[in-house]
N, CA, C and O atoms as a CHARMM CRD file, in Angstrom:
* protein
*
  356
    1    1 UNK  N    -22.25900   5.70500 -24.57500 PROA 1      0.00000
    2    1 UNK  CA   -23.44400   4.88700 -24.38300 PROA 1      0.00000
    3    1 UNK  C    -24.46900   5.57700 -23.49600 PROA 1      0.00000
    4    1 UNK  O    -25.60600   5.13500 -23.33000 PROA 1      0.00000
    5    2 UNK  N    -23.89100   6.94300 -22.80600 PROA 2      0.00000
    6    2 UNK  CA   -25.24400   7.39100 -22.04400 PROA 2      0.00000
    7    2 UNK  C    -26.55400   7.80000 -22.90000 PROA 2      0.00000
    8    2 UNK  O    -27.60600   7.74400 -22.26200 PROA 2      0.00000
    9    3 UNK  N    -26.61300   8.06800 -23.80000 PROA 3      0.00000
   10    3 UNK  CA   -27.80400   8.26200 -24.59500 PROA 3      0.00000
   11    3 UNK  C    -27.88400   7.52500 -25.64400 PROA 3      0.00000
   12    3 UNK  O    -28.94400   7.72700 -26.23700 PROA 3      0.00000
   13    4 UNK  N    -27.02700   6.52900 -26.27600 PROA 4      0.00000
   14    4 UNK  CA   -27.06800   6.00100 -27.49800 PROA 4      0.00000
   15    4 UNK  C    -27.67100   4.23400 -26.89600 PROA 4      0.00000
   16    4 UNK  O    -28.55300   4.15800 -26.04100 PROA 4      0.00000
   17    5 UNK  N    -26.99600   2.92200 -27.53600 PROA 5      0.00000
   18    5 UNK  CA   -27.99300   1.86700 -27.81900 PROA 5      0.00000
   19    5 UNK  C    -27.42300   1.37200 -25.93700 PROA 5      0.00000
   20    5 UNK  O    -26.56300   1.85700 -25.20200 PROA 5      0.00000
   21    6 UNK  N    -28.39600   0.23100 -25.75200 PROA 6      0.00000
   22    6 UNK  CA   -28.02700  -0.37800 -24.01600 PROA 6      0.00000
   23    6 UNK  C    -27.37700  -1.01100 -23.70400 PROA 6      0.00000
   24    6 UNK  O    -27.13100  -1.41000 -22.56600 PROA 6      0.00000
   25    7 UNK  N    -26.62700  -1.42400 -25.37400 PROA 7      0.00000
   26    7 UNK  CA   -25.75900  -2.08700 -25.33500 PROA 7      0.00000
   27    7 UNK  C    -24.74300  -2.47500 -27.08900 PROA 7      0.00000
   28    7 UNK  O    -25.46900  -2.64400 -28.06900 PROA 7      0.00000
   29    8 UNK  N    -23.50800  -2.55700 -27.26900 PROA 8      0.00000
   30    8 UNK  CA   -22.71100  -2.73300 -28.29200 PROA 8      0.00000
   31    8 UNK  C    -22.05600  -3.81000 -28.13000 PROA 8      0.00000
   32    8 UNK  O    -22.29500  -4.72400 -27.34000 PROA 8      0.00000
   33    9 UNK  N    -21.12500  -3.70100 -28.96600 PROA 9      0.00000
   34    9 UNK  CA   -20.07500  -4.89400 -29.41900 PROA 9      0.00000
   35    9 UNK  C    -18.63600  -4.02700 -30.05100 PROA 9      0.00000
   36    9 UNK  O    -18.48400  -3.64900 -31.21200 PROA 9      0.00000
   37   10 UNK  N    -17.81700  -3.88600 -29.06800 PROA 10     0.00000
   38   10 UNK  CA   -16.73800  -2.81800 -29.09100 PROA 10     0.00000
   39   10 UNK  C    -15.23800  -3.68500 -29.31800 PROA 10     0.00000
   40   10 UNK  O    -14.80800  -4.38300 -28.40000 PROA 10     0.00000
   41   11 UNK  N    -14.80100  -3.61200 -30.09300 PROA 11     0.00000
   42   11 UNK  CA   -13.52700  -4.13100 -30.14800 PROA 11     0.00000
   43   11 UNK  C    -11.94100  -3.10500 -29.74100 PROA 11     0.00000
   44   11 UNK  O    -11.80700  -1.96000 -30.17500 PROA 11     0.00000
   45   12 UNK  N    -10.71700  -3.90400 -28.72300 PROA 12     0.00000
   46   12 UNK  CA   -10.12100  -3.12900 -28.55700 PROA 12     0.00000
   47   12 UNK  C     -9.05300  -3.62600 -29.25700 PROA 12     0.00000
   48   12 UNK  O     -9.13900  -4.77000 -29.70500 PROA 12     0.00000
   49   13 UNK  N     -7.71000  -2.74600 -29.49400 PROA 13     0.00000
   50   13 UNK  CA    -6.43500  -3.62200 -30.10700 PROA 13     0.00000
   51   13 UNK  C     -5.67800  -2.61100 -29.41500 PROA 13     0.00000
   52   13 UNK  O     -5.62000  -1.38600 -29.51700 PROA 13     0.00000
   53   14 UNK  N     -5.01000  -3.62200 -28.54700 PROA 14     0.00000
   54   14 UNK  CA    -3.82700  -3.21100 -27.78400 PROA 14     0.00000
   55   14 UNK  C     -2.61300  -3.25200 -28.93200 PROA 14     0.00000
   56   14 UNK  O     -2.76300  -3.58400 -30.10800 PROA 14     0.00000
   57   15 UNK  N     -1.42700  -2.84900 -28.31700 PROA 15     0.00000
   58   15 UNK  CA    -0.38200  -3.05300 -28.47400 PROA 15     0.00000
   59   15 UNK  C      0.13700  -4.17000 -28.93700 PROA 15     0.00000
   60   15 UNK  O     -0.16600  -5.05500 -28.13700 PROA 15     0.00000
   61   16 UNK  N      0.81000  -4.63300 -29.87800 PROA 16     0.00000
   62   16 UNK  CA     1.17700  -6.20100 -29.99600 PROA 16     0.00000
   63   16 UNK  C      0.53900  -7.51400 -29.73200 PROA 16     0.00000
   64   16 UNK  O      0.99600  -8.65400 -29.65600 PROA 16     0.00000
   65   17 UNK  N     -0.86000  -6.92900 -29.59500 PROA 17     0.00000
   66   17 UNK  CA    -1.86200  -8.24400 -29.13100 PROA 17     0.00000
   67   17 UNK  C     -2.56700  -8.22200 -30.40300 PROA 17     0.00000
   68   17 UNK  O     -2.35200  -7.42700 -31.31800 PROA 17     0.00000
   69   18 UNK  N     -3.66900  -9.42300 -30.38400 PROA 18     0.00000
   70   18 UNK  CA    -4.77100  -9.47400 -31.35700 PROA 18     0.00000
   71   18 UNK  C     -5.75500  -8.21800 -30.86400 PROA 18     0.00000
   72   18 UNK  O     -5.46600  -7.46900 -29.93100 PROA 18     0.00000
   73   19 UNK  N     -7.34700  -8.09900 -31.91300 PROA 19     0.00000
   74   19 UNK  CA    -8.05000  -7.86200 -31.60900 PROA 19     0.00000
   75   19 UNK  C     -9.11500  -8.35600 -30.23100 PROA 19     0.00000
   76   19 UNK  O     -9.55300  -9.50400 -30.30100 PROA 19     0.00000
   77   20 UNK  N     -9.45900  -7.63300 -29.19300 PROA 20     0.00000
   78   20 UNK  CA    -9.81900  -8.29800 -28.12600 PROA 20     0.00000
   79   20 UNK  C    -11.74500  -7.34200 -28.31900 PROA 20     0.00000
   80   20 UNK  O    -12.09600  -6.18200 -28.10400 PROA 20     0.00000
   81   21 UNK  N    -12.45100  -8.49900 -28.77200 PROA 21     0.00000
   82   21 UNK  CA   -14.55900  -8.05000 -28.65300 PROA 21     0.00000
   83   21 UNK  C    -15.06300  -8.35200 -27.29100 PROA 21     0.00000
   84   21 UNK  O    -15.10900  -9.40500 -26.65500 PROA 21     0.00000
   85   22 UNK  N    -15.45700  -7.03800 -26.99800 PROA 22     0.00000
   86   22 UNK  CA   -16.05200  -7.03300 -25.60200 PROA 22     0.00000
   87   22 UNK  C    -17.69100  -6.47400 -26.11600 PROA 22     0.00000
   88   22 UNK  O    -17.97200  -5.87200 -27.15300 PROA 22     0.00000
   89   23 UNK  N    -18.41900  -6.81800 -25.23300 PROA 23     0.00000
   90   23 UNK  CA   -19.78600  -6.32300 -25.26200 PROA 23     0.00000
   91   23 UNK  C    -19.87100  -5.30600 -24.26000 PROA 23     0.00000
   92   23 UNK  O    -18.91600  -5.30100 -23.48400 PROA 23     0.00000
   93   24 UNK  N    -20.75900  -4.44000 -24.06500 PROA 24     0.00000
   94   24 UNK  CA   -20.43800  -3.14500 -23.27900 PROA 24     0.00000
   95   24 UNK  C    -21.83100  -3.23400 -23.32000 PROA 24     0.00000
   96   24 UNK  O    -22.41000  -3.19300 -24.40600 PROA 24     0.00000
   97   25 UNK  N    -22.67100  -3.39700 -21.85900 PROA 25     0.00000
   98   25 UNK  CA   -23.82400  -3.04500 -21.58300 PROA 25     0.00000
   99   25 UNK  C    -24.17500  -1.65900 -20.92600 PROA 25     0.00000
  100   25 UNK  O    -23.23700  -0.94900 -20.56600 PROA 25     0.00000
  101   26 UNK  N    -25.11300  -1.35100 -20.79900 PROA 26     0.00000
  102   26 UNK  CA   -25.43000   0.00500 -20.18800 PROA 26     0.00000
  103   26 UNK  C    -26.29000  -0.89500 -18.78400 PROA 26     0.00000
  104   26 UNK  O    -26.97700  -1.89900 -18.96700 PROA 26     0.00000
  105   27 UNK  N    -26.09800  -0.39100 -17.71900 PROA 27     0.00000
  106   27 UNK  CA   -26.80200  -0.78900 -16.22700 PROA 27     0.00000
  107   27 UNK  C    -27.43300   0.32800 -15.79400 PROA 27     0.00000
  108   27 UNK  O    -27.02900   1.40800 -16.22600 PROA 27     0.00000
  109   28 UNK  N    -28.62100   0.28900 -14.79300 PROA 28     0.00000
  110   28 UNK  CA   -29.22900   0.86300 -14.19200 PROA 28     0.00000
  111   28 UNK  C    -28.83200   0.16200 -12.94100 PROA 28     0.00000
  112   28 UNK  O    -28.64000  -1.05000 -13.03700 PROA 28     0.00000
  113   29 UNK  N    -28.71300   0.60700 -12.03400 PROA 29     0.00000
  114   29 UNK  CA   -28.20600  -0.23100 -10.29200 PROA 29     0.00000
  115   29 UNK  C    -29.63400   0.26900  -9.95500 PROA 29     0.00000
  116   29 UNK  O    -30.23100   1.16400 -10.55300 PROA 29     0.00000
  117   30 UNK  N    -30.15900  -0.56800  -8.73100 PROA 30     0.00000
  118   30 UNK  CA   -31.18200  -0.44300  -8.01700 PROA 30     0.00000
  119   30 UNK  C    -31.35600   0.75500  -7.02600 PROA 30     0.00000
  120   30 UNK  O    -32.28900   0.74100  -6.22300 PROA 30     0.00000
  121   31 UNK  N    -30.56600   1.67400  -7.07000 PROA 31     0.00000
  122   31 UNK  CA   -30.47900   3.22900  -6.95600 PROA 31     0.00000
  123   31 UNK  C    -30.67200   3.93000  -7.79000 PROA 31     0.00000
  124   31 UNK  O    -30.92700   5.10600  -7.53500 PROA 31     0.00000
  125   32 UNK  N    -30.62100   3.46000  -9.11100 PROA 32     0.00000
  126   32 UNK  CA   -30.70700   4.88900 -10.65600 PROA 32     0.00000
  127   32 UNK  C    -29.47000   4.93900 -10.85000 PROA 32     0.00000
  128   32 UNK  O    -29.60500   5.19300 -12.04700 PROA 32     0.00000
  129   33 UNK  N    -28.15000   4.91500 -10.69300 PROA 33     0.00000
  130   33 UNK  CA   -27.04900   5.42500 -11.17400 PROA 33     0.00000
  131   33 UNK  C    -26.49400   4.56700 -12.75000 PROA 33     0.00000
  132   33 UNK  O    -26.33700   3.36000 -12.93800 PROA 33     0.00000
  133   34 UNK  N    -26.38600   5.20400 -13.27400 PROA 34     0.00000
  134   34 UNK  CA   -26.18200   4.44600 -14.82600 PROA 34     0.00000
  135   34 UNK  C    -24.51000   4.06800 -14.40500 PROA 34     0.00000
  136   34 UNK  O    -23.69400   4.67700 -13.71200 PROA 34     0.00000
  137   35 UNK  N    -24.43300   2.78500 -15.16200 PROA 35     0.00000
  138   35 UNK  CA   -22.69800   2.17400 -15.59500 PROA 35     0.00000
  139   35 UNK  C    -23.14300   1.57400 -16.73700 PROA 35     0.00000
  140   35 UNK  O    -24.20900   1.25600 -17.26400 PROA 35     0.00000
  141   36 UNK  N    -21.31100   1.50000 -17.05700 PROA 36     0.00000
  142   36 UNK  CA   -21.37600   0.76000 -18.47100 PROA 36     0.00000
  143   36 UNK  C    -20.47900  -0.61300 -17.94100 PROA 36     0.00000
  144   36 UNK  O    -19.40000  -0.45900 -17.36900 PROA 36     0.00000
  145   37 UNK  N    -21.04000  -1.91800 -18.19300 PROA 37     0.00000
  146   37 UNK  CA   -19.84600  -2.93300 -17.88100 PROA 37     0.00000
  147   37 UNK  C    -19.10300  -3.61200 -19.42700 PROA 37     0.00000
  148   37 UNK  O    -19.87900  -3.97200 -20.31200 PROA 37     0.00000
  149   38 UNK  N    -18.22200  -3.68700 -19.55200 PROA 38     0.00000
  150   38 UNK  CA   -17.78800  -4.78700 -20.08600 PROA 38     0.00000
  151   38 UNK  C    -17.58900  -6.16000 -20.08000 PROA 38     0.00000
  152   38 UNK  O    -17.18400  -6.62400 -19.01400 PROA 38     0.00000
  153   39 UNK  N    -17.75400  -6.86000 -20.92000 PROA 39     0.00000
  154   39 UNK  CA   -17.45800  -8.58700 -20.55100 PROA 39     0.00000
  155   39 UNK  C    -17.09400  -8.70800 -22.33700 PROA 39     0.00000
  156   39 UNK  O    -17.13400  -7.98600 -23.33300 PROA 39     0.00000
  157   40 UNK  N    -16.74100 -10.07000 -21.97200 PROA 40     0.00000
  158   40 UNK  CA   -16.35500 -10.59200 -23.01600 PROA 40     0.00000
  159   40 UNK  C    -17.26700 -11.58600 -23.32500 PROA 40     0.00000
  160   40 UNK  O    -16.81800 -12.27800 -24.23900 PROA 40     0.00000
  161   41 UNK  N    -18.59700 -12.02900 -22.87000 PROA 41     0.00000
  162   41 UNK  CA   -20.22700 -13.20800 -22.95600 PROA 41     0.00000
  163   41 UNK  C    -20.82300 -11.86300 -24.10100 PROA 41     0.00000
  164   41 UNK  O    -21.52100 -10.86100 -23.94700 PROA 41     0.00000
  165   42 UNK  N    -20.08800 -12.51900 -25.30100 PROA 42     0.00000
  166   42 UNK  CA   -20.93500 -11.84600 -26.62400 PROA 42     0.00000
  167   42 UNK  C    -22.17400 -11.92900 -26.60900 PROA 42     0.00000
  168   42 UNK  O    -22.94500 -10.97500 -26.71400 PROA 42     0.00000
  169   43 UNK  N    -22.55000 -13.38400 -26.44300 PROA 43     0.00000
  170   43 UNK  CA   -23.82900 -14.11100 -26.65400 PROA 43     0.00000
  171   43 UNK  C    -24.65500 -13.36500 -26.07700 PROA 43     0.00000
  172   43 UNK  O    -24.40000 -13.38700 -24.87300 PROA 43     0.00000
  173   44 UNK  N    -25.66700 -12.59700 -26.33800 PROA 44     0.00000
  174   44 UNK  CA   -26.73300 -12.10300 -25.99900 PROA 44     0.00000
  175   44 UNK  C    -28.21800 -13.55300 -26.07700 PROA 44     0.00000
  176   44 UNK  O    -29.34400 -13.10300 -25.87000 PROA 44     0.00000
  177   45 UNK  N    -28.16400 -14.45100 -26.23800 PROA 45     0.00000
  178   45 UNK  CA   -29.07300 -15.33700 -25.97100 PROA 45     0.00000
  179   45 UNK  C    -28.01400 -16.40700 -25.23500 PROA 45     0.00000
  180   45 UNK  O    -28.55200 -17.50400 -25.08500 PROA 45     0.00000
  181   46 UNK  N    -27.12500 -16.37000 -24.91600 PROA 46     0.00000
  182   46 UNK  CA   -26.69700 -17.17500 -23.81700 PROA 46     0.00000
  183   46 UNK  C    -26.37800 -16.46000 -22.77300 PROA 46     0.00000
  184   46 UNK  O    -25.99700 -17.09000 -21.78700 PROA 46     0.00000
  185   47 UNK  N    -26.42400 -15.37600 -22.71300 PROA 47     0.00000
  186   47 UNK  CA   -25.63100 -14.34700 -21.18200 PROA 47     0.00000
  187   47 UNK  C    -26.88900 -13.42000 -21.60600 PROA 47     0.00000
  188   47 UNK  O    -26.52300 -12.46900 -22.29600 PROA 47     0.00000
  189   48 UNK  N    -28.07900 -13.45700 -21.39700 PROA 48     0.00000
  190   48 UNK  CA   -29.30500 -12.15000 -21.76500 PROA 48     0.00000
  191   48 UNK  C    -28.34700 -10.76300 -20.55700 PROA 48     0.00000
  192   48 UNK  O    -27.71300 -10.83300 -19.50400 PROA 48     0.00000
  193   49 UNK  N    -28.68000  -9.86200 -21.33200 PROA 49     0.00000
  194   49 UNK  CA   -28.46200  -8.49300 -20.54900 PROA 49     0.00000
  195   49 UNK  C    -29.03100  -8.51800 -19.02600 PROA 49     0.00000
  196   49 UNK  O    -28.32200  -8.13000 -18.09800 PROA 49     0.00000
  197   50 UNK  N    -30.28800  -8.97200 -18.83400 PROA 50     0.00000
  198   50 UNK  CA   -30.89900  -8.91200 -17.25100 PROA 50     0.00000
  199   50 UNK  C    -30.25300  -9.71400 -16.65300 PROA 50     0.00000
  200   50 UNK  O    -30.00900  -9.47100 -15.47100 PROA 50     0.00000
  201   51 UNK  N    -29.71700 -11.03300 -17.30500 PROA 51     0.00000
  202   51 UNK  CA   -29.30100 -11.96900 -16.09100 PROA 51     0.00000
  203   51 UNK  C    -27.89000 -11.80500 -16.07900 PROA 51     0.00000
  204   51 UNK  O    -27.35300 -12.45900 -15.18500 PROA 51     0.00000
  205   52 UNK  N    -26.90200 -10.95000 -16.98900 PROA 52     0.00000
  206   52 UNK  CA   -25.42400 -10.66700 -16.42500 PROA 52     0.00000
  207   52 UNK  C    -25.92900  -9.41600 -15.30100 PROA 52     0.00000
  208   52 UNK  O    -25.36200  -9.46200 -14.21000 PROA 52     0.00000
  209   53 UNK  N    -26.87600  -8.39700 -15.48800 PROA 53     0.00000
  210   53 UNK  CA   -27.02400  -7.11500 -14.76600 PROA 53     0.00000
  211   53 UNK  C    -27.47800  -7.45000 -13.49100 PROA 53     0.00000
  212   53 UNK  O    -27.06200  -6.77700 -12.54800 PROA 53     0.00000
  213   54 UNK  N    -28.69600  -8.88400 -13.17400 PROA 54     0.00000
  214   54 UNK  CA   -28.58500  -9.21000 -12.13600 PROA 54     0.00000
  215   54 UNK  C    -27.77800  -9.77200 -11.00900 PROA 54     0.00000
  216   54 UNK  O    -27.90000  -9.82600  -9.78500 PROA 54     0.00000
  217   55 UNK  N    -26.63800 -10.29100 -12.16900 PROA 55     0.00000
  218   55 UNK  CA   -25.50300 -11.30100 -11.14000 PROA 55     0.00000
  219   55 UNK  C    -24.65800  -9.92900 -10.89600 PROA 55     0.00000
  220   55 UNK  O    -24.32700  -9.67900  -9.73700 PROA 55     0.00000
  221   56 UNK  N    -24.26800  -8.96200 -12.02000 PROA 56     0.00000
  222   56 UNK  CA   -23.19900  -8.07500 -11.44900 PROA 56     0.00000
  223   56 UNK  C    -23.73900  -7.48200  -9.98700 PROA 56     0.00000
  224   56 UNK  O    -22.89500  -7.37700  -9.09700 PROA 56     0.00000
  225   57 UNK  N    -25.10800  -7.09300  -9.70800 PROA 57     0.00000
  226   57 UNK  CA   -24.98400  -6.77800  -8.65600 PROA 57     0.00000
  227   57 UNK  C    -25.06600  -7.21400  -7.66600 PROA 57     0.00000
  228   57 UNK  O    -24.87800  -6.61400  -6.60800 PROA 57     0.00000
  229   58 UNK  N    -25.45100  -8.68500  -7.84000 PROA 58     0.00000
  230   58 UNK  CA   -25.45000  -9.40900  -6.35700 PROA 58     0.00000
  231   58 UNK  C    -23.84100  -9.58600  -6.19700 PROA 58     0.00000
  232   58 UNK  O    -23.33900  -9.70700  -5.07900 PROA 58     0.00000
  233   59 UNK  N    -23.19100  -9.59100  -7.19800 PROA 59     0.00000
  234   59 UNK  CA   -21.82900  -9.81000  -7.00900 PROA 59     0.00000
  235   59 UNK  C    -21.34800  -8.56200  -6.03800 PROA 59     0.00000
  236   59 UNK  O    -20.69100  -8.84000  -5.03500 PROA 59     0.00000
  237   60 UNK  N    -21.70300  -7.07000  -6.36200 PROA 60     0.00000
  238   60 UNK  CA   -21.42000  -6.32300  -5.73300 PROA 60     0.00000
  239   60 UNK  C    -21.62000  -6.31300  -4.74700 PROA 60     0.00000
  240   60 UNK  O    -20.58100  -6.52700  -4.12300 PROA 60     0.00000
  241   61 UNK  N    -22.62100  -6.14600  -3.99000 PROA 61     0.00000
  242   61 UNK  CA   -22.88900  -6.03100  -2.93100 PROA 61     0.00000
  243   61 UNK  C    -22.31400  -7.05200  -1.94000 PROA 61     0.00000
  244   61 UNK  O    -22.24800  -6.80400  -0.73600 PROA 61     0.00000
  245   62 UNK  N    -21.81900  -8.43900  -2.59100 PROA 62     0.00000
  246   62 UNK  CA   -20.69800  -9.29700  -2.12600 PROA 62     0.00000
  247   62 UNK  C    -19.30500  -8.50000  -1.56800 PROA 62     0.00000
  248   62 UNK  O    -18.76600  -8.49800  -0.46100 PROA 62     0.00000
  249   63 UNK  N    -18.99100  -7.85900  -2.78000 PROA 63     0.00000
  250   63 UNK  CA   -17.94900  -6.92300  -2.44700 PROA 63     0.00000
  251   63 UNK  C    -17.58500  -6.19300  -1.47000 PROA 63     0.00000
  252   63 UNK  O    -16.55000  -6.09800  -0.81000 PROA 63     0.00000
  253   64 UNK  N    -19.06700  -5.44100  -1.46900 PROA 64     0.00000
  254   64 UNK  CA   -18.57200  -4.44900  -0.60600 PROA 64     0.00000
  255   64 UNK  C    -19.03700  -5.11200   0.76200 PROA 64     0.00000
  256   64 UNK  O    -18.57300  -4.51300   1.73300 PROA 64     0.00000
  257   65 UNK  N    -19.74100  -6.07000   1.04000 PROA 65     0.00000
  258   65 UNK  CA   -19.51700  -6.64600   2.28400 PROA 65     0.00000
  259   65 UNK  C    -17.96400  -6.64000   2.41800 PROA 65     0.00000
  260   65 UNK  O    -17.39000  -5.78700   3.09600 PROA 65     0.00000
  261   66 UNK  N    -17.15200  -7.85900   1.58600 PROA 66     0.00000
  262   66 UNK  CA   -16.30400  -8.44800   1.76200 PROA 66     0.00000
  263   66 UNK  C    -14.99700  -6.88900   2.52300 PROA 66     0.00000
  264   66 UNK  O    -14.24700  -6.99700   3.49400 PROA 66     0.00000
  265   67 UNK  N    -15.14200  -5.97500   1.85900 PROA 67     0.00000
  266   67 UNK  CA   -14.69700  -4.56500   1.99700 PROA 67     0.00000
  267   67 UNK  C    -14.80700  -3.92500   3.29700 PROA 67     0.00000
  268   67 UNK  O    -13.89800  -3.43000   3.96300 PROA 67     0.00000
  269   68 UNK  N    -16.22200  -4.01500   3.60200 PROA 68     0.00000
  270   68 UNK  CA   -16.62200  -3.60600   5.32800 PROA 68     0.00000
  271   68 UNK  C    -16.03700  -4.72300   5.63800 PROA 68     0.00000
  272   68 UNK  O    -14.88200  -4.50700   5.26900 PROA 68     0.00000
  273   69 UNK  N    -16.06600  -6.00200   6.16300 PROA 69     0.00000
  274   69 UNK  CA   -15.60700  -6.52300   6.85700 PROA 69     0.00000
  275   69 UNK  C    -14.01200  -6.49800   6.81100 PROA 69     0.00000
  276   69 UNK  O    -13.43300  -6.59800   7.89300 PROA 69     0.00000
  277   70 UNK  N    -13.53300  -6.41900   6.07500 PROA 70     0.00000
  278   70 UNK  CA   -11.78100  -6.08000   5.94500 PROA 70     0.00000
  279   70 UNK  C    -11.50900  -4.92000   6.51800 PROA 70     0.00000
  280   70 UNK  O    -10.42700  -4.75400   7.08200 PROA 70     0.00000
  281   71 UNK  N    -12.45100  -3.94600   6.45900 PROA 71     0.00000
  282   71 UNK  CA   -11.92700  -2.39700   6.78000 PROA 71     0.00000
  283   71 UNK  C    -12.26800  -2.76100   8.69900 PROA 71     0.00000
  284   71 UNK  O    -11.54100  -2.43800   9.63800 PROA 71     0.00000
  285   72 UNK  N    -13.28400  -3.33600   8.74100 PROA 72     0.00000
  286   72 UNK  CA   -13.86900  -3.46800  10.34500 PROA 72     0.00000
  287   72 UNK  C    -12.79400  -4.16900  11.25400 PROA 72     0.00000
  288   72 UNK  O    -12.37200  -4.02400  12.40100 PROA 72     0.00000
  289   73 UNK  N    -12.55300  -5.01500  10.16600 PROA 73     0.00000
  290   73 UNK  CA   -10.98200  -6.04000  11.46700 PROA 73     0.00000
  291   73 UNK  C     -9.51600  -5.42400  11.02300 PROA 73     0.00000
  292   73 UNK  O     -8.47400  -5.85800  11.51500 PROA 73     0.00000
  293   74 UNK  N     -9.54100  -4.47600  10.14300 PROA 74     0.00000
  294   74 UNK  CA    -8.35900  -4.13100   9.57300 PROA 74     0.00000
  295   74 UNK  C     -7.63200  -5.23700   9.12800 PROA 74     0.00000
  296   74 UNK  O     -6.42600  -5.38900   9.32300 PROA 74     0.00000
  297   75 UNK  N     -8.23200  -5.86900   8.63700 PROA 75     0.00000
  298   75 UNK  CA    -7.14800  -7.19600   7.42100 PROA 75     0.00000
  299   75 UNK  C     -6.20600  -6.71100   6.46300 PROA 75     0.00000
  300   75 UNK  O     -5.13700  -7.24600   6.17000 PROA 75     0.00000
  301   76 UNK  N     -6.85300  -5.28800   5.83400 PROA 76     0.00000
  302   76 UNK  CA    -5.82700  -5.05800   4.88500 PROA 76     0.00000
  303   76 UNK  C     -4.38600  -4.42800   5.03900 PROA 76     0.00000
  304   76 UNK  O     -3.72500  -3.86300   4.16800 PROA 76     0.00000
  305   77 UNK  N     -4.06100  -4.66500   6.35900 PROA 77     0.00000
  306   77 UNK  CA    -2.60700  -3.97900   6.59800 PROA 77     0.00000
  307   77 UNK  C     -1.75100  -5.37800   7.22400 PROA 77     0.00000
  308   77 UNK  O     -1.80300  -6.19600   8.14200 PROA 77     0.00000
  309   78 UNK  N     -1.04500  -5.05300   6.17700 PROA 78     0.00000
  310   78 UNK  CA    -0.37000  -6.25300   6.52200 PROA 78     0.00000
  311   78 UNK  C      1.09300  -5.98700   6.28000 PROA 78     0.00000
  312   78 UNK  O      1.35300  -6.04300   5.07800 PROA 78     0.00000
  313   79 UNK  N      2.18100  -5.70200   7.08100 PROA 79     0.00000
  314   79 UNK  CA     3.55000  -5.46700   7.32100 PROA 79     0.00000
  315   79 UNK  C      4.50400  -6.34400   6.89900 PROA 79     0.00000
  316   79 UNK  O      5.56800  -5.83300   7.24800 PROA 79     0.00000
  317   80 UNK  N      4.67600  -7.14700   6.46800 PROA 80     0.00000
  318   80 UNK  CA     4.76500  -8.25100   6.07500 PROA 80     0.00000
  319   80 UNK  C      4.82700  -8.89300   4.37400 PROA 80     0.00000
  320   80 UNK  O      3.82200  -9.31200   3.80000 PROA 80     0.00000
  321   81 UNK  N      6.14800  -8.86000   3.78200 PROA 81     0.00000
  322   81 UNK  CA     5.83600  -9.05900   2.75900 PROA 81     0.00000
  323   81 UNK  C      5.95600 -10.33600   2.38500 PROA 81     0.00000
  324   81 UNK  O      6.33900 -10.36800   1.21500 PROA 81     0.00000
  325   82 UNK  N      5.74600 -11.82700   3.01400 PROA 82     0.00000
  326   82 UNK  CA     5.84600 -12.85200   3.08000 PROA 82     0.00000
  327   82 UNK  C      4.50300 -13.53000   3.32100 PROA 82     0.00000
  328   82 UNK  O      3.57600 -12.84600   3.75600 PROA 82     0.00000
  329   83 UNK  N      4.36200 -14.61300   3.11000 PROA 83     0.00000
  330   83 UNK  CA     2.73700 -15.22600   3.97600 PROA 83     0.00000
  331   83 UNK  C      3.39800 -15.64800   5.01700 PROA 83     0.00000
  332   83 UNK  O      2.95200 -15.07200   6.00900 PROA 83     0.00000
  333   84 UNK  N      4.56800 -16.64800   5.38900 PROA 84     0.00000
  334   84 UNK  CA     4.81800 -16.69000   6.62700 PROA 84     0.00000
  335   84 UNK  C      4.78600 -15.68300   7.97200 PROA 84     0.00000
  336   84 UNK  O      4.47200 -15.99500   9.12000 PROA 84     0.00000
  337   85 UNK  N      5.26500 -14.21500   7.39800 PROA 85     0.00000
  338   85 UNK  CA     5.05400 -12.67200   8.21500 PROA 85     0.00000
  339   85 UNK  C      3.92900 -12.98800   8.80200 PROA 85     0.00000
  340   85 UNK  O      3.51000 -13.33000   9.90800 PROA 85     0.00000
  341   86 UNK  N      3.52200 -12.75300   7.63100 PROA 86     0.00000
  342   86 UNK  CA     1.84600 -12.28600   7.67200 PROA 86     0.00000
  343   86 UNK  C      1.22900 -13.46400   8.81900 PROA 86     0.00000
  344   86 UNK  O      0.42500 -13.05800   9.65800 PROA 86     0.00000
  345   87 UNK  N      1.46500 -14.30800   8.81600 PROA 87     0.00000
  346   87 UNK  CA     1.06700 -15.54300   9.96200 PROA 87     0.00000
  347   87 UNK  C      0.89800 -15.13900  10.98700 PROA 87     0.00000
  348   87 UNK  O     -0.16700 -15.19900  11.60200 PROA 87     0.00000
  349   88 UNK  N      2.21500 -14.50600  11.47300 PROA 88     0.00000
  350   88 UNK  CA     3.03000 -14.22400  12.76800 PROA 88     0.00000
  351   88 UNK  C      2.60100 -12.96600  13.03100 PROA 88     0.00000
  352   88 UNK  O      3.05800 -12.41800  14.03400 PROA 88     0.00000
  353   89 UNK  N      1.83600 -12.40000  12.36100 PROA 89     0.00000
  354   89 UNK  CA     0.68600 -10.89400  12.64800 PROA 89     0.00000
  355   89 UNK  C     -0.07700 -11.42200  13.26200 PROA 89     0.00000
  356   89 UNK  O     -1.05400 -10.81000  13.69100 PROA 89     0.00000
């Protein structure tokens, strides 16, 4: 998709499953860096391309907050393979 359409309709078939249709957009991020996302919102007049490309990235940038702040308090180490453990951390 780096030079071809901004967006398709790609079908995969796993292993012992049905056929699974994903739509595969092409993104520009508000830096320039091209991605391709997948979803499964065929509908191009119910999910328009700008308004999934706008939510993916507010979603991101959710992320990677959520990411700094885990890395900042160190949340993600957790010794403990229980939730009760994990309490008592």
């Amino acid at each position: 998709m780096r030079s071809g359409p901004a967006e398709a309709t790609i079908t995969l078939q796993p292993p012992q499953a049905g056929p699974i249709r994903l739509r595969a957009l092409r993104l520009r991020s508000p830096d320039g860096e091209l991605s391709v996302l997948l979803t499964h919102l065929e509908d191009p007049v119910r999910f328009p391309t700008a308004a999934i490309t706008a939510l993916y990235f507010r979603r991101w940038a959710v992320e990677i907050h959520y990411h700094d702040e885990k890395t900042s308090l160190d949340l993600e180490t957790f010794h403990s393979p229980t939730e009760n453990g994990i309490r008592q951390e």
